[in-house]
C-alpha positions in Angstrom: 161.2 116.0 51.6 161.8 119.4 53.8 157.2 119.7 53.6 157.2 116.4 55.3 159.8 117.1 57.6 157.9 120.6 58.4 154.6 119.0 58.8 156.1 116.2 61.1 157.6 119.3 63.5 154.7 121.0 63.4 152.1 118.0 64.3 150.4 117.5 67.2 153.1 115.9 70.1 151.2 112.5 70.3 151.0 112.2 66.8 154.9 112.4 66.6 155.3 110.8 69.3 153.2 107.9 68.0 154.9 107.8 64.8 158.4 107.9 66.7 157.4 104.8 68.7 156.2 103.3 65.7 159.3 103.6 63.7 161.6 102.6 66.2 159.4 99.1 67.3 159.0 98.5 63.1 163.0 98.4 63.3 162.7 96.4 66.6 160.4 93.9 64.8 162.4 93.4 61.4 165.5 92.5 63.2 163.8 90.4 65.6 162.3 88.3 62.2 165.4 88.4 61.0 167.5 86.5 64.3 164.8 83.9 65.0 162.4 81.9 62.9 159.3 83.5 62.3 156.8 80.8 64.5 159.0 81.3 67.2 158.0 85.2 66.8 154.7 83.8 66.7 154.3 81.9 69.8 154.7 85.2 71.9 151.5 86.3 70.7 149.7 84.2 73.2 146.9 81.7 72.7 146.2 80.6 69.0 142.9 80.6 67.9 139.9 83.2 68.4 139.3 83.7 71.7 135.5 83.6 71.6 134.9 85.4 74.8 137.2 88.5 72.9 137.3 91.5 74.9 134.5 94.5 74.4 136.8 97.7 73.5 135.9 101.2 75.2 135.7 103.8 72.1 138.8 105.2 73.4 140.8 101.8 73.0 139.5 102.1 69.8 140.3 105.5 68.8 143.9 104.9 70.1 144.5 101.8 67.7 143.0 103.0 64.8 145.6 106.2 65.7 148.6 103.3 66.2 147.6 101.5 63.1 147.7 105.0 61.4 151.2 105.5 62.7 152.5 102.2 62.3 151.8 102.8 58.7 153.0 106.0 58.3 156.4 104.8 59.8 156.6 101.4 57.8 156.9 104.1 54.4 159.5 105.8 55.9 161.9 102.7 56.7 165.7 101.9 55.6 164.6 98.3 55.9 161.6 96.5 53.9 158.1 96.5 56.4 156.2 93.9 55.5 153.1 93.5 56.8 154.3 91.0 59.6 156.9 93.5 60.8 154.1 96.0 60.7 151.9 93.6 63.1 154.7 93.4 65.0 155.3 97.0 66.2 151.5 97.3 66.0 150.8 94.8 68.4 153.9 95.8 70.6 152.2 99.3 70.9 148.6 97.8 71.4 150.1 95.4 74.4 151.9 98.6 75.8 148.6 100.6 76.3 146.5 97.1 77.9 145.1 97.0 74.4 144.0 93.3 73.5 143.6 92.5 70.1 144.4 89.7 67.5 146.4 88.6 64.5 145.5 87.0 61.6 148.0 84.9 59.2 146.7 84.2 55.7 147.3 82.4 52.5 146.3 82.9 49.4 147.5 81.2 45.9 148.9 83.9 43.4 150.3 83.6 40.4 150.4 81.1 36.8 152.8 78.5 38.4 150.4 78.1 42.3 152.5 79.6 44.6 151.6 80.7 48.0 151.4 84.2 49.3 151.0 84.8 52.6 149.7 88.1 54.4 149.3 89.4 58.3 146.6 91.7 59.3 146.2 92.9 63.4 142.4 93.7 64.3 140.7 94.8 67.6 137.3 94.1 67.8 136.2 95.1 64.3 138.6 97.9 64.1 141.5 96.7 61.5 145.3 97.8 63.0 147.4 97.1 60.3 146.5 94.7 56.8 143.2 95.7 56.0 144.4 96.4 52.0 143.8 93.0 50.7 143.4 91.2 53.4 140.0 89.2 51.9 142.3 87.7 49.3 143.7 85.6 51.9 142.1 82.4 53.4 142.6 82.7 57.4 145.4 79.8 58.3 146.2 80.9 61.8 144.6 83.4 64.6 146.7 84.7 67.4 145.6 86.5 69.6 146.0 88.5 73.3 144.1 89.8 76.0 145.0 93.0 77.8 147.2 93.4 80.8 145.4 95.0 83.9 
């Protein structure tokens, strides 16, 4: 416990800043699921569907999502409450949209189990560069695309 709390204080200042943000908007996002009804959550995500004109990403916006996905996941093990991978698209996206970075989220389904039940799974891409939900995401038949474009 004390190793990880020594290489937190003595990481980089937007790495910890990063990871603050993302802990803090992963708690923002499981109590927002938890006071309103998750396609109501949904709708603020903008249009739905793939926006076939997506935005080109500079490498920088990029660089800095791959770096929010890596802190968003980073945070999401370090959590009182459970982060599922919805509440981790969540604080992702929150992040993304508070940097003018556009991006889009994916809801999947997938039947597991003997008896046919459903599972469901989120995943947050921009461009080609996966956010948060790339670990298993190809199990999952795409259901529902919502994405946003970036604020000038």
């Amino acid at each position: 416990m004390f190793e990880g709390l020594k290489k937190f204080l003595l990481g980089k200042p937007v790495r910890r800043g990063l990871f603050l943000t993302a802990w803090l908007q992963l708690g923002r996002a499981w109590w927002q699921l938890r006071r309103r009804p998750v396609r109501e959550v949904l709708a603020g995500f903008g249009r739905d569907g793939q926006d076939e004109n997506a935005p080109s990403f500079s490498p920088l916006q990029l660089e800095t999502a791959d770096a929010i996905g890596r802190a968003v996941r980073a945070a999401a093990g370090r959590t009182p409450w459970p982060s599922s991978c919805l509440v981790q698209v969540l604080a992702a996206q929150r992040m993304l949209q508070a940097r003018s970075i556009g991006g889009a989220v994916y809801i999947g389904a997938a039947k597991q189990g003997e008896r046919s039940e459903f599972g469901a799974h989120a995943w947050l891409k921009c461009g080609t560069v996966f956010v948060t939900g790339e670990a298993g995401h190809e199990a999952y038949t795409v259901i529902s695309c919502f994405s946003w474009s970036p604020t000038a």
